[in-house]
C-alpha positions in Angstrom: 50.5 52.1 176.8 47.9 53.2 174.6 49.8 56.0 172.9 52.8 53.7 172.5 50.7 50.9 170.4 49.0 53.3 168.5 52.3 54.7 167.6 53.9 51.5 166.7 50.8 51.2 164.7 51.6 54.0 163.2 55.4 53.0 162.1 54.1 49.7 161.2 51.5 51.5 158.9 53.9 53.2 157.1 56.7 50.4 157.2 54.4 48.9 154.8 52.7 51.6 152.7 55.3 51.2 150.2 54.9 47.5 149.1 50.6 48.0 149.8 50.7 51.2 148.0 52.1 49.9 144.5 49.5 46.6 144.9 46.7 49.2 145.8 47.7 51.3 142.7 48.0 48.7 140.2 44.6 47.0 141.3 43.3 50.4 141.0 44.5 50.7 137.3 43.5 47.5 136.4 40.1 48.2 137.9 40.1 51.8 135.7 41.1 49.8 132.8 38.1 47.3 133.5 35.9 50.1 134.0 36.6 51.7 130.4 36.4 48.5 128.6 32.8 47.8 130.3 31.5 50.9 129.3 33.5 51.6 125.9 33.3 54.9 125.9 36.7 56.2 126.6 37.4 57.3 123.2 34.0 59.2 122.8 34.2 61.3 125.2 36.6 63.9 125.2 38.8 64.8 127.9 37.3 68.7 128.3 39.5 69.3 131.1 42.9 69.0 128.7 41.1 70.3 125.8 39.5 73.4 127.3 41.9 76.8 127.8 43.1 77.5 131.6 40.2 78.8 133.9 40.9 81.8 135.2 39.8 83.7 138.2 41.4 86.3 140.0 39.9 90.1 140.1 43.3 91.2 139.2 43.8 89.9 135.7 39.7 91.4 134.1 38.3 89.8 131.2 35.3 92.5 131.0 35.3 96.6 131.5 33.3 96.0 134.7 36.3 94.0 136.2 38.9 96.5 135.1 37.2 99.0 136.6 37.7 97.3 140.2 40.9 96.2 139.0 42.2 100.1 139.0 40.4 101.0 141.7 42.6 97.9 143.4 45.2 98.7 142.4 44.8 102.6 143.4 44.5 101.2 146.8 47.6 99.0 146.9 49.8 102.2 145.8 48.4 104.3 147.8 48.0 101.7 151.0 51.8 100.8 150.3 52.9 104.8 149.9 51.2 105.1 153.7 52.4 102.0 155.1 56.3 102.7 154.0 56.2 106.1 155.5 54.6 105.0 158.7 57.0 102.5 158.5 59.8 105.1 157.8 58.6 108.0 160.5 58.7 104.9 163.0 62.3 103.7 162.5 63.4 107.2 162.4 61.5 108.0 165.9 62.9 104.7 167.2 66.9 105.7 166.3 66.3 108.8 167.6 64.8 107.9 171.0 67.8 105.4 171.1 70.9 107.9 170.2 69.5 109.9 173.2 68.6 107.3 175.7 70.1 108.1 179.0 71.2 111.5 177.9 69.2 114.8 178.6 65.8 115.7 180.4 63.5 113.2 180.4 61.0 113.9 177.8 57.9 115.6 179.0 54.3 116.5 178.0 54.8 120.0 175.5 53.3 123.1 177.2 51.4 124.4 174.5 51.9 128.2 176.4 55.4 128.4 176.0 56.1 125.7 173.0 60.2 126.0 171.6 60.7 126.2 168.0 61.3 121.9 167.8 57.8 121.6 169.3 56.2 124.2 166.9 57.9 122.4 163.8 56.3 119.0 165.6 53.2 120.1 165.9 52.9 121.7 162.6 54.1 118.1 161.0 51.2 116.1 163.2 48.4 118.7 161.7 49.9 118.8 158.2 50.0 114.8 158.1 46.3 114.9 159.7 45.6 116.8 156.9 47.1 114.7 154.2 45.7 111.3 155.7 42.0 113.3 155.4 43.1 114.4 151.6 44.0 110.5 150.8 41.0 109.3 152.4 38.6 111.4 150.7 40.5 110.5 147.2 40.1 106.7 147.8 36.2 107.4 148.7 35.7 109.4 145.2 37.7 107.0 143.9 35.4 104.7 144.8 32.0 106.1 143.7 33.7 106.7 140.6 34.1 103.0 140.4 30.4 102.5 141.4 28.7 104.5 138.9 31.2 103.2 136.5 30.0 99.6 136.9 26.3 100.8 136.4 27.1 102.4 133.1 27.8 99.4 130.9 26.2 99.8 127.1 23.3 97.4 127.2 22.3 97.4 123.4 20.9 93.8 122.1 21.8 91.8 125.2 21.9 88.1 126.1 19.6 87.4 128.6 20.0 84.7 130.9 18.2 83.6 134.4 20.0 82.1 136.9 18.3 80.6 140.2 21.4 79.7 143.6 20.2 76.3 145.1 22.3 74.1 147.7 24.8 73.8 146.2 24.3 74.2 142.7 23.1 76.5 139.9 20.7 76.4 137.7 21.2 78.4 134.4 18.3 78.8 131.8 18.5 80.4 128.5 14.6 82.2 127.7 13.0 81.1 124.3 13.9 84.1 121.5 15.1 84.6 118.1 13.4 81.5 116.8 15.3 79.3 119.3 13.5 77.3 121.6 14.2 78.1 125.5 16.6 75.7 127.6 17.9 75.0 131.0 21.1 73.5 132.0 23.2 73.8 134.9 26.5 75.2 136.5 27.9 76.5 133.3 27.2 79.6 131.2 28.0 80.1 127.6 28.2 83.8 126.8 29.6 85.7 123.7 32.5 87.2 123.6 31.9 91.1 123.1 28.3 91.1 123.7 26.2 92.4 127.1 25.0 90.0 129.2 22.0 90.6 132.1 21.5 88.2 134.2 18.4 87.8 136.5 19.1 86.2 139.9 17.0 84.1 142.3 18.2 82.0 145.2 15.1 78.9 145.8 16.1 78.3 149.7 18.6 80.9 151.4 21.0 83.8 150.4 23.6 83.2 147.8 25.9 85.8 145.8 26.9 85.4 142.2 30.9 86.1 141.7 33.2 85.5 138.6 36.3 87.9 139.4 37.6 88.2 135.8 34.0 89.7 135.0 32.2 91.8 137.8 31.8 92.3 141.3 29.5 90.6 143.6 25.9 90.3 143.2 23.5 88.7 146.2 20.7 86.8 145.7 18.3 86.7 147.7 15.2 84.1 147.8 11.6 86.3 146.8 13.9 88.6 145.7 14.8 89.7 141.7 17.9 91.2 141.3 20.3 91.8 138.3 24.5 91.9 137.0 24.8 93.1 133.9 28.6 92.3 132.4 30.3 91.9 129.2 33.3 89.4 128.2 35.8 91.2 126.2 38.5 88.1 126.3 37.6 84.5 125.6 37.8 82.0 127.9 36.9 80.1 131.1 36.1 82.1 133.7 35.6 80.4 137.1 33.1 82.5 139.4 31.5 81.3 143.4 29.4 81.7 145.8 30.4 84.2 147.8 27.8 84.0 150.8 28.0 81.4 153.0 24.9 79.2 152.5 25.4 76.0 154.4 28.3 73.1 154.9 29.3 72.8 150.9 29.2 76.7 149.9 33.2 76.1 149.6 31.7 73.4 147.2 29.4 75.8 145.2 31.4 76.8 141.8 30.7 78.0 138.3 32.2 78.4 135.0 31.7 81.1 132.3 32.3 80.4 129.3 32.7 83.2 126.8 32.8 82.0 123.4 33.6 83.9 119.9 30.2 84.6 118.4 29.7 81.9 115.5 31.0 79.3 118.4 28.1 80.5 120.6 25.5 80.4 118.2 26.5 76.7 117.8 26.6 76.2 121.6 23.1 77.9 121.8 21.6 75.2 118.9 23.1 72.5 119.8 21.6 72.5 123.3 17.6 73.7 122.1 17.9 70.3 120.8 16.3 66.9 123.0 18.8 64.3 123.9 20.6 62.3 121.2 18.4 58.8 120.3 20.4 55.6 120.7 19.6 52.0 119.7 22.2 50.4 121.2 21.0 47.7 123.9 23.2 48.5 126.9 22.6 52.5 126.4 19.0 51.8 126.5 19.2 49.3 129.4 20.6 52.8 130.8 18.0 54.9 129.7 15.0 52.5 130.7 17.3 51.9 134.5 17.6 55.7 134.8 13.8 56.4 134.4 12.9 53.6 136.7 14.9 54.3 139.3 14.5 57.8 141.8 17.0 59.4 139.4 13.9 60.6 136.8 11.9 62.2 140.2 15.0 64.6 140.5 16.1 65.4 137.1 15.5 66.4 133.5 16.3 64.8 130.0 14.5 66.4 127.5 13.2 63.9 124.9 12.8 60.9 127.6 10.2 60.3 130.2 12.5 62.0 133.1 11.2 65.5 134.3 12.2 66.2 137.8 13.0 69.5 138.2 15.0 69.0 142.3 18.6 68.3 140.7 20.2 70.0 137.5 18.9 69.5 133.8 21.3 66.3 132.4 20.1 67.0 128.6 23.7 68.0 127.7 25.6 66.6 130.8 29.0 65.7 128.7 29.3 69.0 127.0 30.1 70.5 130.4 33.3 71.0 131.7 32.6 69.5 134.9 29.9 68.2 137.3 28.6 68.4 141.2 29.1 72.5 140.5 32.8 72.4 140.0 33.4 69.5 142.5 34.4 66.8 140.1 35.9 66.9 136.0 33.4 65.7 134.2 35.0 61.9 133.0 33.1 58.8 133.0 35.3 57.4 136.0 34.2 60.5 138.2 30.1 60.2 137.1 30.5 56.7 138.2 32.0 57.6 141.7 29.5 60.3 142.0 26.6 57.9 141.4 27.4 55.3 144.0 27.9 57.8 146.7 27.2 61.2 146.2 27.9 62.4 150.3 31.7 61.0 149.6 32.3 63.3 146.8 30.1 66.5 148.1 29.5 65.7 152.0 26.0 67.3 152.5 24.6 67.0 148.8 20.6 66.1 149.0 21.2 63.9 146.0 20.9 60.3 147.8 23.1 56.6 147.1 21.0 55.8 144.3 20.9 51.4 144.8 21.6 49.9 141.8 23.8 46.8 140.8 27.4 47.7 139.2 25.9 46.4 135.8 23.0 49.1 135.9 25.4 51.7 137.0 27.6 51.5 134.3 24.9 51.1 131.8 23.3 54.3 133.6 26.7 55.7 133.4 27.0 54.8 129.3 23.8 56.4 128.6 24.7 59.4 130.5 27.7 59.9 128.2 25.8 59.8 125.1 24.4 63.4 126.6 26.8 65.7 124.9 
């Protein structure tokens, strides 16, 4: 009886999703409309999902020399895999016809006497020792192949690189750019901005367990480990967005634990890099500082960083710049007012397992929170 109601519950559910669904979706568009005229900033932010080119990431389209060296060395494999895997294939169908045009007819077949072997089991047995001996020749060609590919990846031209440092958390990263060439130093989060035809080396830390630094289009995988230093060096040779991952497990959201590079022409780089050495833009308009002041009073300044303003926590990412990235939670969300907002209220529904807690604040503080926040660019 039980099953029965809750399938009638079920029909009846969907009976009426159609006439609920088109109230629940024009309340919700009235309720997005309401949200963008409360905050007014709709038109000031740009939509840098649209406006950006298609990320990319996939080991078999390489953006860098690094990731076409792995690329051939795939696709070596695949020929090669595929040559073995038809002829196997092949040798089976063939052995299969020819066990069933004889079935029933002859000798049973029987265990060769190596002694006294006919001239079919002499052409046999030279066939099984001269494929032994291919398979051996292929398998040593893949493994040369392979420390080829090695030693190629460790021979990348280093001269005047970008150096960046870049530390794994749960479940986000931090990226910071060291002080040099008369620019002052700076940390932001999730994203990097690297020129396009330039080296980069990039240190790696993880602060609480293993984590492994992956952008397809570029290199290979690189753990980090926490105590541990350790290095990728790469170079973008295509611009673009590159999307890379964590490829270790490290807990219930690494599925959640994404990056972007960014590889810019030079000049647009060079921009990038002094636009964000600068503090936070200064605004004098009375609900953006209502924002500002709510933000630094409430738990959200213990956690994060706005350079130019009284926050300095250093537990979540640096927010100096949060509009000029692509998108926010590491990859989880695009980074639109609509989506901060969400993300604000209740982190855990957007990125179950995030330490960043419901921050409690009124819906008038949040969206002034949430206005401030997209003055960051």
């Amino acid at each position: 009886m039980k099953r029965s109601s809750n399938r009638r519950a079920g029909v009846n559910t969907r009976l009426g999703a159609g006439a609920s669904g088109l109230v629940c979706h024009a309340t919700a568009k009235r309720a997005r409309l309401h949200f963008l005229a409360a905050v007014g900033i709709s038109a000031a932010v740009p939509n840098v999902a649209g406006a950006s080119a298609p990320v990319q990431q996939s080991a078999t389209q390489p953006a860098g020399v690094q990731a076409q060296h792995i690329a051939q060395l795939w696709n070596l494999s695949l020929v090669v895999c595929g040559v073995v895997f038809a002829l196997v294939l092949l040798a089976t169908l063939v052995a299969l016809k020819r066990n069933r045009d004889r079935d029933g007819q002859g000798p049973p077949m029987r265990a060769p006497d190596l002694a006294s072997l006919t001239q079919p089991e002499v052409r046999t047995r030279r066939l099984v020792i001269g494929v032994s001996m291919l398979s051996v020749i292929v398998l040593v060609g893949l493994i040369v192949a392979d420390v080829l590919t090695d030693r190629a990846l460790s021979m990348l031209p280093v001269d005047k690189p970008v150096r960046i440092e870049m530390v794994g958390a749960q479940w986000w990263w931090q990226v910071s750019y060291p002080a040099g060439a008369g620019q002052p130093g700076f940390v932001t989060a999730n994203e990097l901005h690297v020129p396009v035809g330039r080296p980069v080396i990039v240190s790696l830390q993880a602060s609480d367990v293993i984590h492994s630094f992956w952008v397809p289009s570029l290199h290979g995988k690189k753990d980090m480990l926490p105590g541990i230093d350790t290095t990728i060096e790469f170079r973008a040779d295509r611009e673009g967005v590159y999307r890379g991952q964590c490829a270790e497990f490290c807990g219930v959201e690494h599925a959640l634990m994404a990056m972007l590079v960014v590889a810019d022409p030079p000049e647009r780089y060079a921009a990038w890099i002094a636009q964000q050495s600068q503090p936070a833009a200064q605004t004098t308009d009375t609900v953006t500082l209502h924002g500002r002041e709510t933000f630094e009073r409430a738990s959200c300044a213990n956690c994060h960083t706005v350079r130019g303003t009284g926050a300095s926590g250093t537990n979540g990412p640096d927010l100096t710049h949060l509009m000029s990235r692509k998108t926010i939670a590491a990859g989880v969300l695009t980074n639109t007012p609509q989506n901060l907002a969400a993300w604000i209220r209740n982190p855990n529904a957007q990125k179950p397992g995030t330490t960043m807690p419901a921050v409690p604040l009124s819906e008038a503080d949040r969206l002034a929170v949430v206005r401030w926040l997209a003055t960051l660019q």
